[in-house]
DRENKERO-248631 format. One record per atom (N, C-alpha, C, O): residue number from 0; atom name; x, y, z. Coordinates in nm, 2 decimals. Atoms other than C-alpha are relative to their C-alpha. Layout:
% DRENKERO-248631
NUVEX    nr   atom       xx       yy       zz
NUVEX   NUM     CA        X        Y        Z
...
END
This chain:
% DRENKERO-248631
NUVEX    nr   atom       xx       yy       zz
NUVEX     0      N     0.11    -0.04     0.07
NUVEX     0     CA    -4.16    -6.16    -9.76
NUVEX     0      C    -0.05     0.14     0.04
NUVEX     0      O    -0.10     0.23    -0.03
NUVEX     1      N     0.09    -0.12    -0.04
NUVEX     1     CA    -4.27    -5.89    -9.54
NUVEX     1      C     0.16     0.15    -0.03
NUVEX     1      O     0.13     0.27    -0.01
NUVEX     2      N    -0.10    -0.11     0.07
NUVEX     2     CA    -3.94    -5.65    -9.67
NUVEX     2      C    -0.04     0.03    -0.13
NUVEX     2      O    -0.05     0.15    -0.16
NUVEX     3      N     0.01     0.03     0.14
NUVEX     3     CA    -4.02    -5.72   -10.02
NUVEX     3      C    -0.15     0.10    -0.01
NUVEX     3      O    -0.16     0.20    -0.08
NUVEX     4      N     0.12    -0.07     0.03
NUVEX     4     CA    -4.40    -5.61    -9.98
NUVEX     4      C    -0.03     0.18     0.10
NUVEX     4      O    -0.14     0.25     0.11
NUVEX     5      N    -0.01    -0.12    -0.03
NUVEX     5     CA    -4.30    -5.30    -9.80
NUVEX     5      C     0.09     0.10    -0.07
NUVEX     5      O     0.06     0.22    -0.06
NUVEX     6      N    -0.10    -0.05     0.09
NUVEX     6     CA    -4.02    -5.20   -10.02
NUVEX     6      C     0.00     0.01    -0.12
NUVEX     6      O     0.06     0.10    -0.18
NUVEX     7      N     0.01    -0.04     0.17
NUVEX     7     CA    -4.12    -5.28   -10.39
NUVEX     7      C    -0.08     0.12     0.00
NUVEX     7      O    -0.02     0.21    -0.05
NUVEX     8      N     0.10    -0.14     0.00
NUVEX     8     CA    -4.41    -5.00   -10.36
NUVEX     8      C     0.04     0.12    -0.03
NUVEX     8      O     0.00     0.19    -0.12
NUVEX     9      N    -0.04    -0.10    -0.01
NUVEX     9     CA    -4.22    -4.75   -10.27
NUVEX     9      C     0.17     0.02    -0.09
NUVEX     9      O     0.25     0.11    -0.06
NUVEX    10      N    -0.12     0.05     0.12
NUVEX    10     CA    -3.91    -4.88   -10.57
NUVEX    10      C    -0.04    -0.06    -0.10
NUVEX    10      O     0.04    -0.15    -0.14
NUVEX    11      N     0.06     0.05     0.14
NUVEX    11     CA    -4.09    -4.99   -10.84
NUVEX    11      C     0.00     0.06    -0.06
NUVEX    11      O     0.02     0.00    -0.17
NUVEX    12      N     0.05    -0.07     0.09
NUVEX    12     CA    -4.18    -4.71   -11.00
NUVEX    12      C     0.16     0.09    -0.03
NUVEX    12      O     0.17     0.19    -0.10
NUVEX    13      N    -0.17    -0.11     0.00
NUVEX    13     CA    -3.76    -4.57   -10.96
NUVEX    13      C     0.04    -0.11    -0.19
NUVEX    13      O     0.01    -0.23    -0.21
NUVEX    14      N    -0.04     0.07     0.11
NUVEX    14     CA    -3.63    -4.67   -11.34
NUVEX    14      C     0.11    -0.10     0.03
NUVEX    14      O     0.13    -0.21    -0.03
NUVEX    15      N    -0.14     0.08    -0.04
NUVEX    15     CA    -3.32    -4.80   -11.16
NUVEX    15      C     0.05     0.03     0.16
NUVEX    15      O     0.06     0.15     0.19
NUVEX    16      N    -0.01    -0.07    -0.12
NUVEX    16     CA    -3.24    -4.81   -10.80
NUVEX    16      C     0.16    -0.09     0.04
NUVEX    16      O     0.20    -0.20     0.00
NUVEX    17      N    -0.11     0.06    -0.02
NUVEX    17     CA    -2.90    -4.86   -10.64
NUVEX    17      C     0.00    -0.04     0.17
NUVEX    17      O     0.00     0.04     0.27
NUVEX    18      N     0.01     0.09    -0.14
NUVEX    18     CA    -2.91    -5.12   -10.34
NUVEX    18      C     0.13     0.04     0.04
NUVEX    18      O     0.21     0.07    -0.05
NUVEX    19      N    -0.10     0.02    -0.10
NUVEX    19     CA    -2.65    -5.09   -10.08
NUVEX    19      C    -0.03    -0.09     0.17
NUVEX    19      O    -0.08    -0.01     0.26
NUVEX    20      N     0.05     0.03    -0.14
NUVEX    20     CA    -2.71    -5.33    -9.74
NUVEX    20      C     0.14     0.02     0.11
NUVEX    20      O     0.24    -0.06     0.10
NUVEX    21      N    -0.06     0.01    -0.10
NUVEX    21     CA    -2.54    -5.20    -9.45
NUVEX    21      C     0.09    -0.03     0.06
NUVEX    21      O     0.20     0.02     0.07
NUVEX    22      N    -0.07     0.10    -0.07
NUVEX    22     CA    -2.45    -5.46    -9.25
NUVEX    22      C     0.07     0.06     0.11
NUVEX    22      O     0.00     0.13     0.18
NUVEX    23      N    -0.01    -0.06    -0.12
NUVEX    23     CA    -2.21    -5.35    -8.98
NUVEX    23      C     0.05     0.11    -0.02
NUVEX    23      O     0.15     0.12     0.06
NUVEX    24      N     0.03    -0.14     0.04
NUVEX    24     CA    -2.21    -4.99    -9.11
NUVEX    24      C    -0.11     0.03     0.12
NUVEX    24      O    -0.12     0.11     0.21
NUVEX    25      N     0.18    -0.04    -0.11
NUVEX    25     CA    -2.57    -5.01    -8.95
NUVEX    25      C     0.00    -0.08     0.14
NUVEX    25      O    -0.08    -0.03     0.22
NUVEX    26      N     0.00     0.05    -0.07
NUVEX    26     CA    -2.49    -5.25    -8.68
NUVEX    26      C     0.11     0.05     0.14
NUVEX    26      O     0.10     0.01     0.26
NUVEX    27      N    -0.06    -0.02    -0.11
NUVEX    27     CA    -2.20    -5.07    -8.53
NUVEX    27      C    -0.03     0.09     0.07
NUVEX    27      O     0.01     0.09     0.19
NUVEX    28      N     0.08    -0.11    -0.08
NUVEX    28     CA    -2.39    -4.79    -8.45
NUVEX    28      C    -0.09     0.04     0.04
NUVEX    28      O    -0.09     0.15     0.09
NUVEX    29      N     0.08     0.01    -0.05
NUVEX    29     CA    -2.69    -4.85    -8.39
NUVEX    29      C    -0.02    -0.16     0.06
NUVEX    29      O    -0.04    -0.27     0.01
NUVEX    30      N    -0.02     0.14    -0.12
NUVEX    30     CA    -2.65    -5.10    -8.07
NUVEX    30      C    -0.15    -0.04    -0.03
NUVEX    30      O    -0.23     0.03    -0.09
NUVEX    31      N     0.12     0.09    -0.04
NUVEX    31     CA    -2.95    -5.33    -8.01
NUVEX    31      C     0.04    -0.08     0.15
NUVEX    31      O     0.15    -0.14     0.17
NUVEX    32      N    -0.03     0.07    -0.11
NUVEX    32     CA    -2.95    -5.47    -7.67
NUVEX    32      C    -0.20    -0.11     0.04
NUVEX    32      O    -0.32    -0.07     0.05
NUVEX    33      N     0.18     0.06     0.00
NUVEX    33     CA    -3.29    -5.74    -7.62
NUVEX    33      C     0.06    -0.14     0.12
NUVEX    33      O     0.16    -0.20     0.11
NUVEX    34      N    -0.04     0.07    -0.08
NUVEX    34     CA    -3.33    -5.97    -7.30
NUVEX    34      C    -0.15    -0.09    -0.02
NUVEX    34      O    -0.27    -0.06    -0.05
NUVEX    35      N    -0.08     0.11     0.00
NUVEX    35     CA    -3.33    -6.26    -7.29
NUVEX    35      C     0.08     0.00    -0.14
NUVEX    35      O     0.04     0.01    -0.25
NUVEX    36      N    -0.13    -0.05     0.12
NUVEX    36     CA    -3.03    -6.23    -7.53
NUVEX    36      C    -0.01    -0.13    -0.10
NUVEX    36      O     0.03    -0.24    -0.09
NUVEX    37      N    -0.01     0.11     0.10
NUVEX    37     CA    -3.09    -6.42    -7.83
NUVEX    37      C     0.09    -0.06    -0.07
NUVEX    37      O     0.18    -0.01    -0.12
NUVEX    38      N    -0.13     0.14     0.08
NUVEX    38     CA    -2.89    -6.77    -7.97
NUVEX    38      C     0.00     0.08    -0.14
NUVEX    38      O     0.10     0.15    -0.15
NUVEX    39      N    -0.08    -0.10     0.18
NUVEX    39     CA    -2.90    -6.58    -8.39
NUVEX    39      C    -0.06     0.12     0.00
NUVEX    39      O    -0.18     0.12     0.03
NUVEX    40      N     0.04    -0.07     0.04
NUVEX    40     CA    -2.93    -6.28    -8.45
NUVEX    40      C     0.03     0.10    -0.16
NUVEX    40      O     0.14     0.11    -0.21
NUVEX    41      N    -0.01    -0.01     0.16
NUVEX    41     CA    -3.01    -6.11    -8.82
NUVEX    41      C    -0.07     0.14    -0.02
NUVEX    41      O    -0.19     0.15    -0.02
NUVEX    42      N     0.03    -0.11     0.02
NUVEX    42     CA    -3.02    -5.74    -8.88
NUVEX    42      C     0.06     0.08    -0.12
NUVEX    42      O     0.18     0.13    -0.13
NUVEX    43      N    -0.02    -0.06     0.10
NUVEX    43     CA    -3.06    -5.59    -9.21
NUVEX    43      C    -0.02     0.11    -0.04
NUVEX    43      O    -0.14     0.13    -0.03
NUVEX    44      N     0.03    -0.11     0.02
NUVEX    44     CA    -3.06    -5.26    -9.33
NUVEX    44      C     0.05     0.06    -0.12
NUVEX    44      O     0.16     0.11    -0.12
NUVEX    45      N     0.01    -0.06     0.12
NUVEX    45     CA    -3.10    -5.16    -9.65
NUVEX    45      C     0.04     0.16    -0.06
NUVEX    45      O    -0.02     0.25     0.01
NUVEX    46      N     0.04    -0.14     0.02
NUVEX    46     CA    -3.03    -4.81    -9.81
NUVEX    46      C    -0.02    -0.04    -0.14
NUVEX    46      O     0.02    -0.15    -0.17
NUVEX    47      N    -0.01     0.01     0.07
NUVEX    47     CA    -3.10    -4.75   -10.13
NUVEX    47      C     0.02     0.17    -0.11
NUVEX    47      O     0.06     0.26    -0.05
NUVEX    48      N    -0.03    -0.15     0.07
NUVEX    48     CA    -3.07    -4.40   -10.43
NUVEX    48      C    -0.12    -0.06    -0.14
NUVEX    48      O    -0.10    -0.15    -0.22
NUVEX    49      N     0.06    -0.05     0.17
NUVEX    49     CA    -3.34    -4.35   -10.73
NUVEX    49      C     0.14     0.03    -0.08
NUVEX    49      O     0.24     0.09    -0.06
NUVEX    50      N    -0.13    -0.10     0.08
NUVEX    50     CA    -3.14    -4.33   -11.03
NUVEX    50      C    -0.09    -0.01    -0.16
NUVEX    50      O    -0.18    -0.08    -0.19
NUVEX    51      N     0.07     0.01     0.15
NUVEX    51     CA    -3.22    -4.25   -11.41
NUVEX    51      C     0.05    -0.09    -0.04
NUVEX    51      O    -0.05    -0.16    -0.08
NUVEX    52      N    -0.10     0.05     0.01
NUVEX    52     CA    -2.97    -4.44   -11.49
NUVEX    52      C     0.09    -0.10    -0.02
NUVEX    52      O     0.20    -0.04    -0.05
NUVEX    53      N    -0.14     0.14    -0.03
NUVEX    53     CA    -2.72    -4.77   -11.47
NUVEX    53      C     0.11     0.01     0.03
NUVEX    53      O     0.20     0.03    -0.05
NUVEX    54      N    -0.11    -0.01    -0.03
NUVEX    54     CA    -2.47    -4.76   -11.28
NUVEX    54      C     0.07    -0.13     0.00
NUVEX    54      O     0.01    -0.23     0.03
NUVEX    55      N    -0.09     0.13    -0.09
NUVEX    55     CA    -2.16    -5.03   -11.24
NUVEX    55      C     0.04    -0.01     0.09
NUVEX    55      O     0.14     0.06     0.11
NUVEX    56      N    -0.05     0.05    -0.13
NUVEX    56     CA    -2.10    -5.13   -10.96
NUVEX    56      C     0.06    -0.15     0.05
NUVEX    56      O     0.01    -0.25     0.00
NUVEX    57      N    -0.01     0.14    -0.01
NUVEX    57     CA    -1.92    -5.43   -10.79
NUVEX    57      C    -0.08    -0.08     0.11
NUVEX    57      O    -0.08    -0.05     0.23
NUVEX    58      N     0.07     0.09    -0.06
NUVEX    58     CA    -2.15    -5.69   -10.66
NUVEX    58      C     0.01    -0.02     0.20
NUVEX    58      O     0.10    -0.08     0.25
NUVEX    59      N    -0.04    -0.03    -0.16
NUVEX    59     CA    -2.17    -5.64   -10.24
NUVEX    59      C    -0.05    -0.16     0.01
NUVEX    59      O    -0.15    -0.22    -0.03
NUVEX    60      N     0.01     0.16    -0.04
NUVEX    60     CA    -2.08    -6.02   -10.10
NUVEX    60      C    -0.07     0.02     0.15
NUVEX    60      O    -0.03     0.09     0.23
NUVEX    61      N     0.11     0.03    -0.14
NUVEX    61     CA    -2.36    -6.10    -9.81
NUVEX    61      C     0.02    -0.12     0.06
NUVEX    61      O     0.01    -0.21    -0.01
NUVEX    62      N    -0.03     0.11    -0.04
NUVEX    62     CA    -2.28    -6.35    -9.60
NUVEX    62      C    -0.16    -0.09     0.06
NUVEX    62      O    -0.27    -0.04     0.07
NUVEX    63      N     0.10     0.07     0.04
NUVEX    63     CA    -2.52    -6.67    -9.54
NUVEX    63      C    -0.07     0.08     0.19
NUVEX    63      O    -0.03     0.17     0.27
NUVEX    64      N     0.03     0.02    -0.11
NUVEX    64     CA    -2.72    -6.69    -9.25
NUVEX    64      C    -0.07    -0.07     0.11
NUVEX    64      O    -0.19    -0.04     0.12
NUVEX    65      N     0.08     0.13    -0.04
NUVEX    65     CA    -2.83    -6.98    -9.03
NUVEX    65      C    -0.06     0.04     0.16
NUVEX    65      O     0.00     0.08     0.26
NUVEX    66      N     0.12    -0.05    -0.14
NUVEX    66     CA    -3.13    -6.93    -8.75
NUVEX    66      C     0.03    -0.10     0.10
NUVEX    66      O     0.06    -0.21     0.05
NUVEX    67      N    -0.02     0.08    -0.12
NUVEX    67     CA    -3.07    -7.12    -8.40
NUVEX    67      C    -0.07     0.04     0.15
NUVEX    67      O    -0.04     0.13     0.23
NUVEX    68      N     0.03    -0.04    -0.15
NUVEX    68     CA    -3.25    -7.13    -8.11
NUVEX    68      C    -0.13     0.11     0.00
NUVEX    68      O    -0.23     0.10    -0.07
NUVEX    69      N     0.13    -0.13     0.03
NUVEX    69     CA    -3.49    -6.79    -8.02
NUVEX    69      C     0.08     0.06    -0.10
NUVEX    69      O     0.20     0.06    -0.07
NUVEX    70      N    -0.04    -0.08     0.08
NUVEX    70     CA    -3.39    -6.58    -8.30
NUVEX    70      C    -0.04     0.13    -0.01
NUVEX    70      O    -0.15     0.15     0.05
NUVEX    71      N     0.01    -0.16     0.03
NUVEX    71     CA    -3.39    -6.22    -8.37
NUVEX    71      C     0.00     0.03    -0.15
NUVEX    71      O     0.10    -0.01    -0.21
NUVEX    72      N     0.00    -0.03     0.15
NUVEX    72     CA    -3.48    -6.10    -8.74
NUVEX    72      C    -0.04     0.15     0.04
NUVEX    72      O    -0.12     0.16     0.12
NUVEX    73      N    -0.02    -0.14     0.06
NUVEX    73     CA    -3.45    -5.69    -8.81
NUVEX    73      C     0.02     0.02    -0.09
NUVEX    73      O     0.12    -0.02    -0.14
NUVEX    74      N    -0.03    -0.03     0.14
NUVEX    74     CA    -3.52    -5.54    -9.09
NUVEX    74      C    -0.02     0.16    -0.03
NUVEX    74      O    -0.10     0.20     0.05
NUVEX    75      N     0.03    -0.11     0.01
NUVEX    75     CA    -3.53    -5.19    -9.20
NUVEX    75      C     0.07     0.07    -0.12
NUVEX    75      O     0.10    -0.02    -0.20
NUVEX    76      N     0.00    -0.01     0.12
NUVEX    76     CA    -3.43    -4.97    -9.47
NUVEX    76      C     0.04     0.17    -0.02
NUVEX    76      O     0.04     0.24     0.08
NUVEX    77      N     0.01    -0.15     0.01
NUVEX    77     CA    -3.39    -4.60    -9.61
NUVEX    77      C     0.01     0.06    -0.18
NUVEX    77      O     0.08     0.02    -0.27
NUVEX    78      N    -0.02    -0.08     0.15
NUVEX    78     CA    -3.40    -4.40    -9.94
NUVEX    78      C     0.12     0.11     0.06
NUVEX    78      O     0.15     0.15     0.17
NUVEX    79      N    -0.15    -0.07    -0.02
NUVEX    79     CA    -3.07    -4.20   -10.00
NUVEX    79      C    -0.02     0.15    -0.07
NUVEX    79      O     0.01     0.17    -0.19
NUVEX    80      N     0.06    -0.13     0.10
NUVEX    80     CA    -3.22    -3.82   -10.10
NUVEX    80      C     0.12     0.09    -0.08
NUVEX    80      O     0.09     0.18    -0.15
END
């Protein structure tokens, strides 16, 4: 919830915006190190591009993800200028 009400605001008003998440694009390079070292951890990172436009694109496959234990949730994000 709390991505969604930080992120529509600032993409709502784009006619068409093109999502891309990460994943370990963003994870390989930006290490995270946290102690006591957490049982799941779940780091998301969004980019995204304004567009006029419609593009096709093929559907990016996300894998599931199940919480265990202390968990770790990261979320974060960027516009693509």
């Amino acid at each position: 919830n709390e991505f969604i009400v930080y992120w529509l605001p600032r993409m709502e008003h784009n006619k068409y915006n093109l999502i891309s998440f990460q994943s370990d694009k963003y994870t390989d390079t930006a290490k995270l190190k946290i102690t006591p070292e957490p049982d799941s951890m779940l780091r998301v990172f969004m980019t995204y591009v304004p567009l006029d436009e419609a593009v096709d694109i093929e559907p990016q496959e996300l894998s599931t993800f199940e919480r265990s234990g202390f968990t770790v949730v990261e979320w974060g994000g960027s516009e693509i200028k």
